[in-house]
C-alpha positions in Angstrom: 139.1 155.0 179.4 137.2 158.0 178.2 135.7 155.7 175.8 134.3 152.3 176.8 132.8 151.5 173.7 134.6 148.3 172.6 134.3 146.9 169.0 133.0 143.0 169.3 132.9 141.2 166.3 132.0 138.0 165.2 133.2 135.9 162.7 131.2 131.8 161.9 129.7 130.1 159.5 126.1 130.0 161.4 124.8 127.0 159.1 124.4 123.3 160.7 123.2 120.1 159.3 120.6 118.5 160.5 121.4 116.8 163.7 124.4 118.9 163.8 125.1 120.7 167.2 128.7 122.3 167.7 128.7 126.1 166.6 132.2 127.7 166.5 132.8 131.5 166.2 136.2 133.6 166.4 135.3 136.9 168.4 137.7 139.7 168.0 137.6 142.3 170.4 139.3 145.5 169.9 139.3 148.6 172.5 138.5 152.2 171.9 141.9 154.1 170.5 141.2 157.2 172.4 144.0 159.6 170.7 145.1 161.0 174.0 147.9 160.2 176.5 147.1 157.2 178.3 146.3 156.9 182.0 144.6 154.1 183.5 140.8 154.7 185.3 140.0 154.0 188.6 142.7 153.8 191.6 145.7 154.2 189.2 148.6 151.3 188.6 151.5 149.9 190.6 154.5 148.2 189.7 156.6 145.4 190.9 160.0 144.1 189.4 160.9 140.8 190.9 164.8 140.1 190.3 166.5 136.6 191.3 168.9 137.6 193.5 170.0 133.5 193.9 173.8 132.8 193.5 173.9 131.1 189.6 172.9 134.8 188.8 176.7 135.8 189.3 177.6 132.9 187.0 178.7 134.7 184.8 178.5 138.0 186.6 177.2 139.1 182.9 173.6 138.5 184.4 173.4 140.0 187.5 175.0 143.0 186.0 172.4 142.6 183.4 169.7 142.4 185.5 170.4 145.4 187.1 170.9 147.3 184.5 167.7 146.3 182.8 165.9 147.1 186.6 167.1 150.3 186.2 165.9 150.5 182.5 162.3 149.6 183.4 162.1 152.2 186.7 162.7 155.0 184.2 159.9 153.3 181.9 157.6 154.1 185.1 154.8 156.7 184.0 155.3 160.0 187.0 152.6 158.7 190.3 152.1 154.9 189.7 153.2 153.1 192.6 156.0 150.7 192.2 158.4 148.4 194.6 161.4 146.1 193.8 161.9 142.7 195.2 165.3 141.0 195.3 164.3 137.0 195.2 166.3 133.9 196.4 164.8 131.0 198.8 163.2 133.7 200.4 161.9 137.3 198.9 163.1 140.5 200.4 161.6 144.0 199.6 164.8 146.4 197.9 163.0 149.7 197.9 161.0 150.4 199.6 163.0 148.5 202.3 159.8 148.8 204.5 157.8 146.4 202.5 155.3 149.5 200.9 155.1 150.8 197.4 156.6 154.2 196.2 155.0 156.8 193.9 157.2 156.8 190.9 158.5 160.8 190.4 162.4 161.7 189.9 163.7 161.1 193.4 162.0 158.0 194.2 163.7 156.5 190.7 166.7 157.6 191.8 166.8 156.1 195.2 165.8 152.5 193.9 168.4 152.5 191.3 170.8 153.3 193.8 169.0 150.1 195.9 169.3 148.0 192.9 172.6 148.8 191.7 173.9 146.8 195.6 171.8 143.8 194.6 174.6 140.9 194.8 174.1 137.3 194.3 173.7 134.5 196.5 171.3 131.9 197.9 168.7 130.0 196.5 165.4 129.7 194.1 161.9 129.8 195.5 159.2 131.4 193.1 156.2 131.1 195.1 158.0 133.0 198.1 158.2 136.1 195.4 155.2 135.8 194.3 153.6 135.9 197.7 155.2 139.1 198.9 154.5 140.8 196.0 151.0 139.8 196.6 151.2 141.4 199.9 152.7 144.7 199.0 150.5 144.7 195.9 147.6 144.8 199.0 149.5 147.5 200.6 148.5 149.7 198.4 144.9 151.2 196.7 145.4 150.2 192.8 143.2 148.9 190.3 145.9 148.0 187.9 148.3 146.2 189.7 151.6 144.3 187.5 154.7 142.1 187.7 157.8 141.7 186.2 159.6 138.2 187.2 163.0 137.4 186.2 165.0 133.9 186.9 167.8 132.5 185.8 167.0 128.5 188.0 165.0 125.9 188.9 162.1 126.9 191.3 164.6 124.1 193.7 163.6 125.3 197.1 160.0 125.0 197.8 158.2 122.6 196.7 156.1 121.8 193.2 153.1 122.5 195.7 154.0 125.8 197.7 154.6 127.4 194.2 151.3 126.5 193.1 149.4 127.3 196.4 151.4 130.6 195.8 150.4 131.0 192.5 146.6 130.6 193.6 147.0 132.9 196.0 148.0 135.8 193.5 145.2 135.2 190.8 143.1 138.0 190.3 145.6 140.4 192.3 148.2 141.2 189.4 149.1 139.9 186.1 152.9 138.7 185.9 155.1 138.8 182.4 157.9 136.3 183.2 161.2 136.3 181.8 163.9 133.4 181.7 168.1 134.2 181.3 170.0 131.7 180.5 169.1 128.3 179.5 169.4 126.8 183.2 165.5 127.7 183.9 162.0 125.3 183.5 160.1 126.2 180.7 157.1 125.1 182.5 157.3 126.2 185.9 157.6 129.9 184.2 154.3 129.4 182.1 152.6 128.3 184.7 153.0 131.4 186.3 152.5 133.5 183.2 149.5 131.4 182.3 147.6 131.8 185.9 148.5 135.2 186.2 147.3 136.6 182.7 150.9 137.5 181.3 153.8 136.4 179.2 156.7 134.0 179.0 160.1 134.7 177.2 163.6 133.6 177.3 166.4 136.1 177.1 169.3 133.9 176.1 172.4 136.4 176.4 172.1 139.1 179.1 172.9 142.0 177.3 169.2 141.3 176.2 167.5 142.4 179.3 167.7 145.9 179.1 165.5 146.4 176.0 163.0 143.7 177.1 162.6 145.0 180.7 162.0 148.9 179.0 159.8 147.1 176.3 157.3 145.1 178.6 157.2 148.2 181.3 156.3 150.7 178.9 153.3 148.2 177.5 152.4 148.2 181.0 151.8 151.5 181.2 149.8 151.3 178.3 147.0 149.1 180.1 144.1 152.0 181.1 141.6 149.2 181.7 141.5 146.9 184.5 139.8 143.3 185.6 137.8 143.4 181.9 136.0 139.8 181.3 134.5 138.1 178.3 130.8 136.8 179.2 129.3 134.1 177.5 126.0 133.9 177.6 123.9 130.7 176.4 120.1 130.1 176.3 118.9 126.7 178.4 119.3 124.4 175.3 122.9 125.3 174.9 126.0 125.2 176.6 129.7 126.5 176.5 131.9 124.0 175.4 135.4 126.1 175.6 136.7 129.5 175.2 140.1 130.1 174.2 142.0 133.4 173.6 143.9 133.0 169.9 145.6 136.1 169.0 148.0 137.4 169.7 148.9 134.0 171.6 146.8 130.8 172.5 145.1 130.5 175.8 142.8 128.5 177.0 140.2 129.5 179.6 137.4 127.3 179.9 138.8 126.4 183.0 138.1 129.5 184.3 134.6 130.5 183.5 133.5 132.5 187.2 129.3 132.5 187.3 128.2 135.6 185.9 123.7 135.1 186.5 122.0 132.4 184.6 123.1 130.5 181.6 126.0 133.2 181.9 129.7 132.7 182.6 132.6 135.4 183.0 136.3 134.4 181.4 139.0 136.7 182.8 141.3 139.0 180.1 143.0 141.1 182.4 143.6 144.7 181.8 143.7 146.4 178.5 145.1 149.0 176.8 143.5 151.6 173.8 143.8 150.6 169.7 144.2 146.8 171.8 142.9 143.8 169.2 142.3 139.9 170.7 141.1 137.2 168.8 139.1 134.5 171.1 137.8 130.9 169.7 134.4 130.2 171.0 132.5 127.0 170.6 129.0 126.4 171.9 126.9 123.1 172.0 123.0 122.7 171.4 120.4 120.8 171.5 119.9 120.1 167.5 117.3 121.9 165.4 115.1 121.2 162.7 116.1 122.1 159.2 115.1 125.8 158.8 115.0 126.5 162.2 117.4 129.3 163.9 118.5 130.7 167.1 120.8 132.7 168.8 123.4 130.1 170.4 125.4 132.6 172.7 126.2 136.5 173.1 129.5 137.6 174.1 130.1 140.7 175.5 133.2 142.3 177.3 132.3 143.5 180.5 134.0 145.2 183.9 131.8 145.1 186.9 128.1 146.1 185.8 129.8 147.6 182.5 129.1 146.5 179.2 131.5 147.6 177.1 130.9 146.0 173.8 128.5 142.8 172.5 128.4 140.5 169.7 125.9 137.6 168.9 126.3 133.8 167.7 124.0 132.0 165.7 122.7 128.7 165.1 120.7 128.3 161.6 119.8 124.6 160.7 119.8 123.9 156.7 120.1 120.8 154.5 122.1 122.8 151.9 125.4 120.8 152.1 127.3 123.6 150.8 126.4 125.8 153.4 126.2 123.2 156.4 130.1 122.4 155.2 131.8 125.1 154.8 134.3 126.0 157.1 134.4 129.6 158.0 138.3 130.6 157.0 138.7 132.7 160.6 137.6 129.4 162.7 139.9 126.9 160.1 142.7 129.6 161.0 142.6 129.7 164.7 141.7 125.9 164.8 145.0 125.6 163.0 147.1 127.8 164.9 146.2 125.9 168.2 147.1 122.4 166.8 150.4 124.4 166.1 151.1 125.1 169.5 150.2 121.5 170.9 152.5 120.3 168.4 155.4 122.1 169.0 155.0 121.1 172.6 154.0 117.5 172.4 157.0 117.3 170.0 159.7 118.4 172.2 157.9 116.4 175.4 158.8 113.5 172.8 162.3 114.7 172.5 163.4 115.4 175.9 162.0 111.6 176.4 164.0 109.9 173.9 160.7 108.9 171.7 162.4 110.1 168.4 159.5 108.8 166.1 156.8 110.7 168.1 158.7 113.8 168.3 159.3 113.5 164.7 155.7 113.3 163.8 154.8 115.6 166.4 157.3 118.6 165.1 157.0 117.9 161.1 152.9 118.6 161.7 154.2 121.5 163.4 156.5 122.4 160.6 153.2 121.6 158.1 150.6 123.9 159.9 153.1 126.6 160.1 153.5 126.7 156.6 150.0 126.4 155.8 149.3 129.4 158.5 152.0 131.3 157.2 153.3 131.5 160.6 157.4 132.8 159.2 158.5 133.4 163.3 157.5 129.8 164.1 158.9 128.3 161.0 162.2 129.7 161.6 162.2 128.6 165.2 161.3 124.8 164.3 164.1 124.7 161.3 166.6 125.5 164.3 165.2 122.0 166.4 164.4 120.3 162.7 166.1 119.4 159.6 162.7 120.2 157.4 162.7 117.8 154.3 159.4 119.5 153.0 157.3 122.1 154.8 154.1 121.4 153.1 153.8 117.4 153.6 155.8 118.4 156.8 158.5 115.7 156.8 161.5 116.9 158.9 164.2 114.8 160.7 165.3 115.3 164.0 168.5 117.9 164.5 170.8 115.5 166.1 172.3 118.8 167.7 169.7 121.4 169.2 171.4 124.7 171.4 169.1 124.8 174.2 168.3 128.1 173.8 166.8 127.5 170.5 164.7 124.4 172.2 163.6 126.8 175.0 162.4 129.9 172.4 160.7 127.4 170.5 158.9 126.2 173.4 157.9 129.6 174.8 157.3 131.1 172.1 154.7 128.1 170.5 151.7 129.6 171.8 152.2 133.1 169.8 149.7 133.0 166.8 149.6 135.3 163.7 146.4 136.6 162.4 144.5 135.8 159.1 142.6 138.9 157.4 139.4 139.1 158.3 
C-alpha cells in the first residue's frame, strides 16, 4: 500500500483486583483506505481455481455445469497481469490451463483460452483434497508472487487419501497461499473443508443449489483482488512477568491462533492474518497473564502491533492497573463481554450439532438453546435465523428450544459453517 499506516486500537477495562492477574483486551485493527485503484505491493498476486472434477459432480449434471460456469465467472473477475492457473481435481490433481503445470498472466487472450479449457472439464474419478492442494502448492512456487490465493470447490468426501496425507498436505501449503473453500451439495464434510480453510487463512461456505456458484465464485475473486497487503502478522509483545495466554481473531469470524504464535525476539510472538486489503477492519480477542500487582500499582501488560517483515505498520498498548475499587476492578468492558460472547456462540452451535449427529438429544438441546440465547443477547439476526431452521425455539432469551425432528441438511451444514461469523458491537 501507499499507505502503511494501520489504525490499532484498543479496547479493556485495565483495572484488576488485588491478586487479580488475567487482562483481556479486544484490538481492532483497520488498514489505510487509500482512495485509489487497488494493486497489491511487492511481486504482484496469482490465482488458482481448484474444481472437483470427481464423478458425483455430474450427479446431477446441474453442478458440473455450474461449476464451470462459475470458473468462467471468476477468470473474468481476474484483475489484467496477475498470474493465475486452473486445476481440475479427482483422486489425483491435473493442471487445465496452463496444461504445462505454470501460471498465466491474466489479459484478454489468456481468459479466453482457459474458459475454452474449462468449458471440456467432464466428470469422473475420485476425491483426494490433499493431492490438489499439493499441486497448487507447487505451481504457486512456479511463479514470483507475494500474494498468492485459492479457490477450492468439492462436492465429496476427501475418500481417497487418507485423514493423514490431507493433513501432511495441508501442512505443506501453510504460509504459501490462503484457500476460501466452498462446498455444493450437501454430500461434503463440514470439517474436513474447515480444516483447510482454517490452516490456510480463508473461508468455508456451502452453496446448496448450483445455480449459486456463479455469484459466489465472482464474489470471493473480486475480494481477492482486493488484498494489496501480503504475509501481515499481529505481534504480541509481553514484559518478563507476563505471558500470552491466547489470541483469537473475532470479527468478522472467530479464529483462534494461539496455536500459532511463530517467535518474533524476546518476550515477543508473531500470529499470522494473511493479506489485507484497504478500508479492511478485524476485531482480535487478546488475553495476557501476570504476575499480580499491588493495589495502585500499574504496567503495561502487552503491545500489539501489526507488522510485515521489519515493518511496523500500526501499534497499540495493554494495561494492567491494580485497584481495590470494586466497581472498577468488576466491570466488564462491553467490547470483551461482546466477543467473549460471540465465541461461546460458535462452540455452541458446533458442540450442539456434534450432539445431534450422535443421537445425545438432551446435550444437543442444551447445547443449541444456549446458542439460540447468546444470539439473541448479541443480536446476531443471521445466526438466529439459521438455528430456528435446526430448532423449534420456545423462548430466545431463556434459550429453551426443542429439537426439529426434521432438519434439511443443507440448513444443518450452513449452520455449521457459518457458526464462526460474528457481528460487531459499537465501539
Amino acid at each position: 500500500m501507499s499507505d502503511l499506516g494501520f489504525t490499532v486500537e484498543v479496547f479493556q477495562n485495565e483495572f484488576l483486583p488485588a491478586g487479580g492477574s488475567d487482562v483481556n483486551a479486544i484490538v481492532t485493527v483497520t488498514s489505510p483506505d487509500s482512495g485509489q485503484p487497488q494493486q497489491p505491493t511487492g511481486a504482484g498476486a496469482a490465482e488458482i481455481i481448484i474444481i472437483d472434477c470427481s464423478g458425483s459432480m455430474g450427479a446431477p449434471q446441474s453442478k458440473i455445469v455450474e461449476a464451470r460456469a462459475a470458473t468462467s465467472a471468476a477468470i473474468d473477475a481476474i484483475r489484467d497481469g496477475v498470474a493465475f492457473a486452473i486445476i481440475a481435481g479427482t483422486e489425483r490433481a491435473r493442471p487445465v490451463f496452463p496444461a504445462d503445470g505454470r501460471l498465466a498472466q491474466a489479459g484478454g487472450a489468456s481468459r479466453a483460452e482457459a474458459k475454452r479449457a474449462v468449458a471440456d472439464l467432464r466428470p469422473g474419478g475420485g476425491t483426494a483434497i490433499g493431492q490438489w492442494l499439493r499441486l497448487a502448492g507447487q505451481m504457486f512456487g512456479s511463479f514470483p508472487s507475494e500474494l498468492r490465493h485459492a479457490i477450492l470447490l468439492t462436492d465429496g468426501k476427501d475418500e481417497h487419501e487418507t485423514p493423514a496425507d490431507l493433513d501432511a498436505a495441508i501442512r505443506a501449503s501453510e504460509g504459501m497461499f490462503s484457500c476460501d473453500c466452498r462446498g455444493v451439495g450437501t454430500d461434503w464434510v463440514v470439517s474436513e473443508l474447515r480444516k483447510v480453510s482454517t490452516a490456510l487463512l480463508g473461508t468455508v461456505d456451502i452453496v446448496p443449489d448450483p445455480s449459486g456458484l456463479a455469484a459466489d465464485f465472482a464474489a470471493m475473486m473480486a475480494k481477492a483482488m482486493g488484498k494489496q497487503l501480503a504475509d501481515v502478522s499481529l505481534r504480541v509483545w509481553t514484559p518478563q512477568r507476563a505471558s500470552v495466554r491466547f489470541v483469537k481473531q473475532v470479527a468478522p469470524t472467530v479464529e483462534d491462533l494461539t496455536s500459532r504464535r511463530g517467535p518474533a525476539g524476546p518476550q515477543a510472538g508473531d500470529y499470522p492474518t494473511g493479506a489485507w486489503g484497504g478500508a479492511e477492519s478485524r476485531d482480535y480477542h487478546v488475553c495476557v497473564q501476570v504476575t499480580p500487582g499491588t493495589v495502585g500499582q500499574e504496567m503495561l501488560a502487552a503491545r500489539v502491533s501489526l507488522v510485515v517483515g521489519a515493518d511496523v505498520l500500526g501499534q497499540g498498548l495493554v494495561r494492567a492497573v491494580w485497584t481495590d475499587d470494586e466497581a472498577l476492578s468488576t466491570r466488564i468492558n462491553s467490547q470483551v463481554a461482546h466477543y467473549t460472547g460471540q465465541a461461546e456462540l460458535a462452540q455452541a452451535i458446533q458442540d450442539g450439532l456434534e450432539a445431534r449427529k450422535r443421537g445425545d438429544e438432551d446435550a444437543a438441546t442444551a447445547r443449541l438453546g444456549r446458542a439460540v440465547a447468546l444470539a439473541a443477547q448479541s443480536g446476531n439476526e443471521d445466526t438466529a435465523k439459521l438455528l430456528a431452521k435446526v430448532v423449534d425455539v420456545v423462548d430466545a432469551a431463556s434459550g429453551t428450544v426443542r429439537l426439529k425432528r426434521t432438519v434439511d441438511d443443507a440448513d444443518e451444514m450452513a449452520l455449521d459453517t457459518r457458526s464462526t461469523k460474528t457481528v460487531r458491537t459499537r465501539k
